[in-house]
C-alpha angles and dihedrals in degrees: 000000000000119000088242087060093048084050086054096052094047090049096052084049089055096055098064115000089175101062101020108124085207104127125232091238094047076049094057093044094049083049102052092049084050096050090049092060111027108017086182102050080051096055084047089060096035084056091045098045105103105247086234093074095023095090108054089047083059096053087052082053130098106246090245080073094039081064090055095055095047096048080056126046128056123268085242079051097055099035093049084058093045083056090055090061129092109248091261091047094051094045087054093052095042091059092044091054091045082058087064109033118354092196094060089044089057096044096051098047083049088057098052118096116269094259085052103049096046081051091057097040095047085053101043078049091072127077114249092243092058115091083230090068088058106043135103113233087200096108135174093210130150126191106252082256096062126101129251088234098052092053086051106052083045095048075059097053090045093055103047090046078060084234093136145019144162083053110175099162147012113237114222111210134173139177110028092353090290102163111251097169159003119220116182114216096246079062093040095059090051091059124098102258090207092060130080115241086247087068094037096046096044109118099013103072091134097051082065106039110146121241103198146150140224136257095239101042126121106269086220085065098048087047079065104052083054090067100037108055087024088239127184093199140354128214103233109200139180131251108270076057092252119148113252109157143318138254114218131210086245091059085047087055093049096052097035076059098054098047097052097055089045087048086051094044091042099053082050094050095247134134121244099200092045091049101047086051097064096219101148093202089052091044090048102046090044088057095035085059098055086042096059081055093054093053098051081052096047088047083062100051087055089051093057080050097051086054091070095036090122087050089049096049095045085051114037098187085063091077094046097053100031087084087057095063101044085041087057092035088056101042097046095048086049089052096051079038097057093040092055092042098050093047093041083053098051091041098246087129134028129168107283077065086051097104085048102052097045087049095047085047090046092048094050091038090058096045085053095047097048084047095052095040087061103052099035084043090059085047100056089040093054085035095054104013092231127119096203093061089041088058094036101058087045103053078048092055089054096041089051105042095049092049079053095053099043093045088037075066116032094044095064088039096051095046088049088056098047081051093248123140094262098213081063113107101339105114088055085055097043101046089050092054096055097041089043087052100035103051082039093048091048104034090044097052090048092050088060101036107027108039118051 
């Protein structure tokens, strides 16, 4: 897109904020191509943008425009947007601005009226991996003696405060605000208004059983629930079972999102946060990182090479067909890698599966292999015209491409037990593992039934 046709979009934006279907993440992209070519047109539209929309554009930002922002607008500015966002949304843009300056962080949560401060502080209270970090404390609820009519006329006056909005169900609670029911709105409009929910609900407890989810569950867990019971949204309560907020299919996007791309940076030894902010040096120096790995790695492999030189320079096609081994072996193993990652990641095994996945990868490994030594035996025989190489670079095949599938499998799985992310690091370990074996499978055979 040309800079004339950002400017478009931001303009269009401009003329009516309230009713534009320009999304806040199409904002923040239009934003950042404006900013590389003309910083002060952007800090125009960063001053024009209503504050009411200003802040989820910024969460959508690099932290190098956050900056921006933050060098230009006024603290009243900045708390004033802080105050439009749904408690989730303003403490993640609270920590986010902490990352950049923690005494503007303070000073602007300071600044922030006292409900909004406990919401953001009950949320920051919580770990990243827990479902009550993630939750919004904006809630349309009514005690189980109220009447239908009540909760609706206050469900009105929520929504043209602007207090709440993607609303998909009323939550009942009693006692203590201990959640009873849900109730959806396409529910709520066929009840009697005159009646309490009590009356309404009689009879059909089960119609309106809660699934939920508590404050200090995995948000992976709760991720699941998502797809299994195709929510919108999901109460979140504490453990005493009082309500205390909702996740909403939107949030479980964002972080099935996340996690994928960090899952993705992570398999090719690069770093997510260094690459979405678009600094050159860090994103550098994070791959350059991996990549010094990768060549201490690569340096053992050779070593296991230069064992065998004398093999090598006795038998010359050794040296032509040694590549192909370690190439299969690799991309096998990448492939079982990225299988058991991937599942680990959406939940679909855990460990307790851990003896049925390694056999299923073996298995498949070892079909592969047998497949591949046979063809790539008949090749080296017609190549070379010798039956020895033909058989030992197929018993190395084999050998390779079951080590591939066995390690593809057990290294995420290790790393998953240890409680380490297990796409760090994985694809470096597994990668020296098959060349290491397959340069040592193939030269070593040669070695006692080529050369004499």
């Amino acid at each position: 897109m040309s800079v004339a046709t950002h400017i478009s979009i931001i303009e269009e934006f401009l003329k009516d904020p309230e009713h534009s279907n320009i999304s806040f993440s199409d904002l923040a992209k239009t934003l950042k191509s404006i900013s590389k070519s003309d910083h002060k047109l952007f800090e125009k539209y960063i001053e024009e943008i209503p504050n009411e929309f200003l802040g989820d554009i910024a969460l959508e930002l690099p932290e190098k425009y956050l900056k921006k922002i933050l060098s230009k607008l006024q603290k009243e500015d900045l708390v004033e947007i802080v105050e439009e966002l749904d408690s989730d949304d303003a403490t993640d843009l609270i920590q986010d601005i902490e990352d950049i300056d923690k005494g503007k962080a303070h000073e602007i949560l300071s600044s922030l009226d006292k409900e909004d401060q406990d919401e953001i502080k009950k949320l920051r209270s919580y770990e990243e991996s827990q479902a009550g970090a993630h939750m919004q404390m904006e809630l349309f609820e009514a005690n189980i003696d109220q009447k239908v009519i009540d909760a609706i006329e206050n469900l009105k006056r929520l929504k043209k405060s602007g207090e709440l909005d993607n609303i998909h169900q009323l939550f009942i609670t009693g006692t203590f605000k201990k959640l009873m029911f849900v109730v959806p709105l396409e529910e709520l409009i066929l009840f009697d208004f005159n009646k309490t929910f009590k009356e309404q609900i009689k009879g059909r407890e089960e119609d309106f059983k809660p699934i939920f989810a508590r404050d200090s569950d995995d948000i992976e867990e709760v991720a699941q629930l998502f797809k299994e019971h195709d929510l919108s949204v999901i109460a979140v309560v504490d453990e005493q079972n009082e309500l205390v907020g909702r996740i909403t299919s939107d949030d479980i996007y964002d972080i099935l999102e996340e996690s994928a791309t960090e899952q993705i940076y992570n398999l090719a030894g690069v770093d997510d946060e260094a690459e979405e902010d678009e600094d050159m040096f860090e994103a550098g120096k994070k791959r350059g990182t991996w990549l010094f790995i990768n060549l201490i790695t690569a340096i053992l492999a050779s070593l296991v090479v230069q064992l065998f030189d004398s093999t090598i320079s006795s038998y010359v096609a050794l040296a032509v067909l040694m590549p192909i081994v370690a190439s299969m072996g690799g991309n096998a193993g990448t492939q079982t890698l990225t299988v058991t990652v991937r599942k680990l990641a959406l939940g679909d095994i855990d460990l307790h599966d851990a003896k049925g996945t390694i056999k299923k990868e073996v298995i498949l490994s070892l079909g592969n292999g047998l497949l591949f030594a046979l063809v790539m035996g008949f090749i080296a025989y017609f190549w070379f015209s010798d039956s020895k190489l033909g058989l030992v670079i197929a018993a190395s095949m084999v050998i390779n491409l079951l080590f591939a599938g066995f390690f593809g499998a057990m290294i995420p799985l290790l790393l998953k037990r240890l409680n380490i992310d297990p796409a760090v690091g994985s694809t470096v370990i597994l990668t020296t593992i098959t060349d290491v074996m397959g340069f040592f499978s193939f030269l070593g055979l040669a070695k006692i039934f080529l050369v004499h």
